[in-house]
N, C-alpha and C positions, 0 to 999 in steps of 0.2 A: 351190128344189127341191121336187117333189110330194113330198109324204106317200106313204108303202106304199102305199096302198090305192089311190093316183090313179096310181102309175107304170102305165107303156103295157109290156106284153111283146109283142115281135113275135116273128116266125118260131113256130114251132111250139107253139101254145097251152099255155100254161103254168101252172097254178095258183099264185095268187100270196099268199104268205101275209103275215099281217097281223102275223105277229109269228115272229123265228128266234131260237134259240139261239146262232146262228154264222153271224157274217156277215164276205164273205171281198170283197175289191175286190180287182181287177186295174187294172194300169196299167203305164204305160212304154212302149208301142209304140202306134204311130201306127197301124199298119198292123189293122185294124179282125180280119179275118178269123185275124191271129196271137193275139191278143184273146180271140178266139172259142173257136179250138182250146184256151188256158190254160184259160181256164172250166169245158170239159168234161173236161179232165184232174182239175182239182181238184174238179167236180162226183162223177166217178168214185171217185177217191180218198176224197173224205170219206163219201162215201156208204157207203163200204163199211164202214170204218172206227167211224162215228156213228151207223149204223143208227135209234137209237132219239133223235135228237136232230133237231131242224127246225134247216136252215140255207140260206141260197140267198148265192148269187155274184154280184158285181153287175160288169159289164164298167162301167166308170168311160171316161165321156170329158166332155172341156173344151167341149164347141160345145152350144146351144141344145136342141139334139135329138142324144141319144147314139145309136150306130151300131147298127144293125139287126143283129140276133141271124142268122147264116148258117146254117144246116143242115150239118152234116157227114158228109161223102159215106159215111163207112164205117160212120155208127151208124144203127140203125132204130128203135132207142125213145128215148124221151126221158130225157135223165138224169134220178139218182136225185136230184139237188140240180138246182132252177130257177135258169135263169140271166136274170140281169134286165137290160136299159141303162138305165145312170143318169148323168145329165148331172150336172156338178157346174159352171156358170159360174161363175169370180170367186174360186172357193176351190180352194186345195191337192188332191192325194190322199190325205193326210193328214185334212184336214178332211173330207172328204165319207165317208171309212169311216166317221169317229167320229159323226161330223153320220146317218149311216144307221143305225150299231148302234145311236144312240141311239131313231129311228125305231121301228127294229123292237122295242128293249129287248133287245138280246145280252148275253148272257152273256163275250163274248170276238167282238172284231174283228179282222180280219189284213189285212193289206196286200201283196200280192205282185205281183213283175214280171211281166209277161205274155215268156210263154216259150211259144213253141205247140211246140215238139217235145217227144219223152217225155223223159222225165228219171228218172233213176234216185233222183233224193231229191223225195219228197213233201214240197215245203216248206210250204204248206199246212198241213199236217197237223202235222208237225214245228213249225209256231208255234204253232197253239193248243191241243196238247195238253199242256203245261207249264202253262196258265192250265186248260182244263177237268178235268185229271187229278189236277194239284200245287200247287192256288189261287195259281200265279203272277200277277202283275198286267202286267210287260213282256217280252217276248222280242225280244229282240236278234238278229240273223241275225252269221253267224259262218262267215267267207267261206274258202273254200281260197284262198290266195296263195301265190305264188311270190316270191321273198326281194326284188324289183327290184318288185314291185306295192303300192300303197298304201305310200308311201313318206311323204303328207303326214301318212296318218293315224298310221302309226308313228312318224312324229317328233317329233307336236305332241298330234293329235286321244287319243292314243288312252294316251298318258302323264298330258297335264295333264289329262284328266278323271278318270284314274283316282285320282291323286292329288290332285286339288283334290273329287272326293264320293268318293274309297274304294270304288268297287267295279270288279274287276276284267273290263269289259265290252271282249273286244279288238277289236271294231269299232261303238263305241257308239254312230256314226251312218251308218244303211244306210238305202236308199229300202225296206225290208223290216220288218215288224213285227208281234206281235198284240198289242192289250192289254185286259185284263180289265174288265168293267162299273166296277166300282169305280174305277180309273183313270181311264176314259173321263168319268164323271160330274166327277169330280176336275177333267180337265182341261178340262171344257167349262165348268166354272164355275168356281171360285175361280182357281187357275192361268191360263183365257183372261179374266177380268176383271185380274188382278194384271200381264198384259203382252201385252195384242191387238194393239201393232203389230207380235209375234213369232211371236202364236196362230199353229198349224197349220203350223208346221216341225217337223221331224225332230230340233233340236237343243234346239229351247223344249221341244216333248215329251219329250225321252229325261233332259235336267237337272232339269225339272220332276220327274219320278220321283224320280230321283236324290237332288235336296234334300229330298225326304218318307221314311215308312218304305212305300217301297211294296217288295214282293218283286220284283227282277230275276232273270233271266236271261240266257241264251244258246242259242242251236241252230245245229248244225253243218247246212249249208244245197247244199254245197259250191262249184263254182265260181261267181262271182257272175254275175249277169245281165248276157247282151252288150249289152241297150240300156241298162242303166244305169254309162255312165261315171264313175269316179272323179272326176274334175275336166276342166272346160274346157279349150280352148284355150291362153286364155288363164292361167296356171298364177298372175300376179301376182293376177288377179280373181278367182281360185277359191279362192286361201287367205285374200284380203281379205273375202272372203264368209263361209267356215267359220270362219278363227278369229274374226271380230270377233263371228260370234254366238255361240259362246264365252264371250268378255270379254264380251260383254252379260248371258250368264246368269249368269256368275259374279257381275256387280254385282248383279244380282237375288237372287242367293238367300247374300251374303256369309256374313250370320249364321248361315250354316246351315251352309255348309264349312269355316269359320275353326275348329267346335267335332271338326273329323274328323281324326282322327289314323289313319294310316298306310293299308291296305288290305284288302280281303277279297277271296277268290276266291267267281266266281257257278257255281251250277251250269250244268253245258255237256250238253243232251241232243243228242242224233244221235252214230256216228261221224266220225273225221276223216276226210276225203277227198282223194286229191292232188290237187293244184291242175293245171290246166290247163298246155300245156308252156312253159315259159319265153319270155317274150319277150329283145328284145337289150336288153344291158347299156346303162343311162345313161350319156350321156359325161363323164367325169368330167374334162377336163379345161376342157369348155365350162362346167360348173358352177361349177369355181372362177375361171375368168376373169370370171362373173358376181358373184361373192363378191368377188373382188380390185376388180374396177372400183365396183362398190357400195361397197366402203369409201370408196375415192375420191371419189365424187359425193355419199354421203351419208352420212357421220361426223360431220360436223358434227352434220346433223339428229340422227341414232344419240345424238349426247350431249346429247341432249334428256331422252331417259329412259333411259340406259345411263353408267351409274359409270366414273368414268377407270380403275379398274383392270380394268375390261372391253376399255373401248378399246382400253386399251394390249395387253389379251391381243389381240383383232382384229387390230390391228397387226400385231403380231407374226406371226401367222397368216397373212396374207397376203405373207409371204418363205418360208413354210415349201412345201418342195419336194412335188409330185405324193404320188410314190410315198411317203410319211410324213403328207399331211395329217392332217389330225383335231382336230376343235371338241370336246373336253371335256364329258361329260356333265354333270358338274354346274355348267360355264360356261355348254351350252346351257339348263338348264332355266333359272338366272339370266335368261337374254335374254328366254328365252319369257316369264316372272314380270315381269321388267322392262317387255315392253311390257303385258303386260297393266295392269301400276298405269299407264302413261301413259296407256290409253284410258280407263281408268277415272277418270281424273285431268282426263284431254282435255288433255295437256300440250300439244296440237298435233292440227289437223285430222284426227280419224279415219281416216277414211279415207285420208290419206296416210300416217298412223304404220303401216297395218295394211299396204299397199303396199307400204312401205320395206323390210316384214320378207321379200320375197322373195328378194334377194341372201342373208342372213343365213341363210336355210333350205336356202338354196343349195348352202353353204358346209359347213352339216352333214349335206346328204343324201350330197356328194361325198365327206366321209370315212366316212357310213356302208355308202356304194354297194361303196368299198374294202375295207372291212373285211369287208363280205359276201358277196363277190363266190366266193369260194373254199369258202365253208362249207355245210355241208349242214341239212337243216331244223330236227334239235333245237340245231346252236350259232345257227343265227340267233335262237331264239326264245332262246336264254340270252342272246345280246347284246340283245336286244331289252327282256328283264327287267332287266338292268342300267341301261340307260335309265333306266326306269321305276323303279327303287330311286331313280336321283340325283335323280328328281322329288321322288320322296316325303321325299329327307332335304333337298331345297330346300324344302318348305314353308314352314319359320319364317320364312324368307327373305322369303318372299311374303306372309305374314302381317302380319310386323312393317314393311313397306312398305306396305304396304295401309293398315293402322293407322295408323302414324308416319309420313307421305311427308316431315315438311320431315329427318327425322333423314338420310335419303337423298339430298338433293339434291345432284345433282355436282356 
């Protein structure tokens, strides 16, 4: 990637400074001209906002030569914040913000979807003003959802992180983020030398934090960004992807979580926002025939790294009728802990242990889908807390397996 001073600005001459306080990447849309529009909305916004601070926007794209800066038909002057194209080949959008503030020397980098219509939350602004106002070092985006959305991150992502580093982050891995100079240096050295085949994702970054004393966050953002999908298609490949880079960080940074005991709540700037209007209800009875036949083809494997009195709880689970199901919070966090020491262990090819775990998640989303299905948004978030209790009083669990595996062996 050029250096500040060598990037090319096209469309509308643009003075290009050689050093920002605040540097903001867009990304997430293909579509060059939706790109464009984000730019000058967040150009606008901070501008008004930062007055006295230098910052420019850099429209991020993946190809040789990033997409030419368009003109927009309804403005006649140039934004107050220059907007730049910057190619980043061969790295993240992750990597190329950090890889830029470190260019420019930022004080604070952000990372946002490109969303070209107005929006009523200045998310921009809402990330790094926590790092420029309140010396925060991460900000977390913190999405409006409706009770049936992110369902993997409520089950798995968003319990065992909080309870394996203690802080209460409720969506701790979003394609959305700022984070402070100090971080930034942090993670371009000691943390991308200590695990580069991880550097420059969203979950090496957000644990990275996590396992140090760096100050987190959250910002209320509201509803998340339409090109940024929760999870693929494929839903076995999507959670074989998130949690095993999970269980990778947790092996990285053991000695650092094994010393955290229980949790803390992070500050949450913005208000809440309603979520978007409901989609249709998951089917929960095709869930659990994915749970029930999963037992079936792979219990065997399952008693690789899960205790016969798990099994036989499974078992059992699978004669239990529709309208009653329900997997045990403090059974499910077991399983979660459970495969996490097999990967950590490798009691069995990776990537098939972290596979396997799709029927199993299956099987807890269908009795959580049940249980939520009728309730309004403050008991979801209490059942959702309860959850996330049975993590935290599963820890010794996972500790003392972690520590002592042969004492566990089924």
């Amino acid at each position: 990637m050029q250096a500040p001073s060598e990037q090319t600005v096209r469309g509308p001459e643009l003075p290009l400074p050689r050093r920002a306080e605040i540097v903001v990447g867009v990304h997430g849309d293909p579509d060059a001209a939706e790109a464009v529009r984000t730019g000058h909305r967040i150009s606008r916004q901070l501008g008004a906002v930062y007055r006295d601070r230098s910052a420019v926007v850099l429209l991020l794209g993946d190809g040789e030569q990033a997409a030419p800066i368009a003109p927009v038909a309804t403005r006649t002057t140039l934004p107050p914040i220059p907007l730049l194209p910057w190619s980043h080949p061969g790295r993240s959008p992750l990597e190329a913000v950090l890889r830029a503030a470190e260019d420019f020397d930022a004080a604070a980098c952000v990372l946002v979807a490109a969303e070209g219509g107005e929006s009523p939350i200045d998310s921009a602004r809402q990330l790094v003003a926590p790092i420029l106002d309140e010396g925060h070092d991460l900000v977390c985006p913190c999405y409006a959802t409706h009770r049936f959305e992110g369902v993997l991150s409520t089950g798995i992502v968003y319990p065992l992180t909080r309870a394996v580093f203690g802080k209460r982050l409720r969506q701790p891995i979003g394609d959305e983020l700022a984070v402070s100079r100090r971080l930034a240096a942090y993670l371009l050295g000691e943390a991308w030398h200590a695990d580069p085949a991880h550097a420059g994702d969203f979950v090496w970054l957000v644990t990275a934090a996590l396992a140090r004393e760096f100050r987190v966050c959250q910002a209320q953002l509201g509803a998340r960004p339409r090109h940024l999908p929760e999870a693929d298609a494929d839903l076995a490949a999507s959670l074989a992807h998130v949690v095993g880079l999970l269980f990778h960080e947790m092996r990285q940074h053991a000695s650092r979580w094994q010393r955290v005991k229980g949790s803390q709540l992070v500050k949450t700037y913005g208000d809440p926002v309603q979520p978007n209007a409901e989609a249709g209800q998951p089917q929960i009875a095709a869930m659990l025939s994915a749970f029930q036949l999963g037992f079936q083809e792979l219990g065997r494997l399952w008693g690789t790294v899960l205790p016969p009195q798990t099994l036989l709880a499974l078992k059992r689970l699978t004669g239990a009728p529709a309208e009653t199901f329900c997997l045990d919070d403090g059974l499910w966090a077991r399983i979660v802990y459970d495969f996490a020491v097999g990967y950590h262990l490798a009691l069995m090819d990776r990537p098939l242990l972290l596979r396997s775990m799709t029927p199993l998640y299956l099987g807890w989303a269908a009795g959580f889908v049940r249980e939520v299905r009728d309730l309004d948004p403050p008991a979801v978030n209490a059942r959702v807390e309860r959850l996330c209790r049975a993590f935290e009083v599963a820890k010794p669990y996972l500790i003392s397996r972690w520590r002592w595996p042969d004492r566990f062996n089924p």
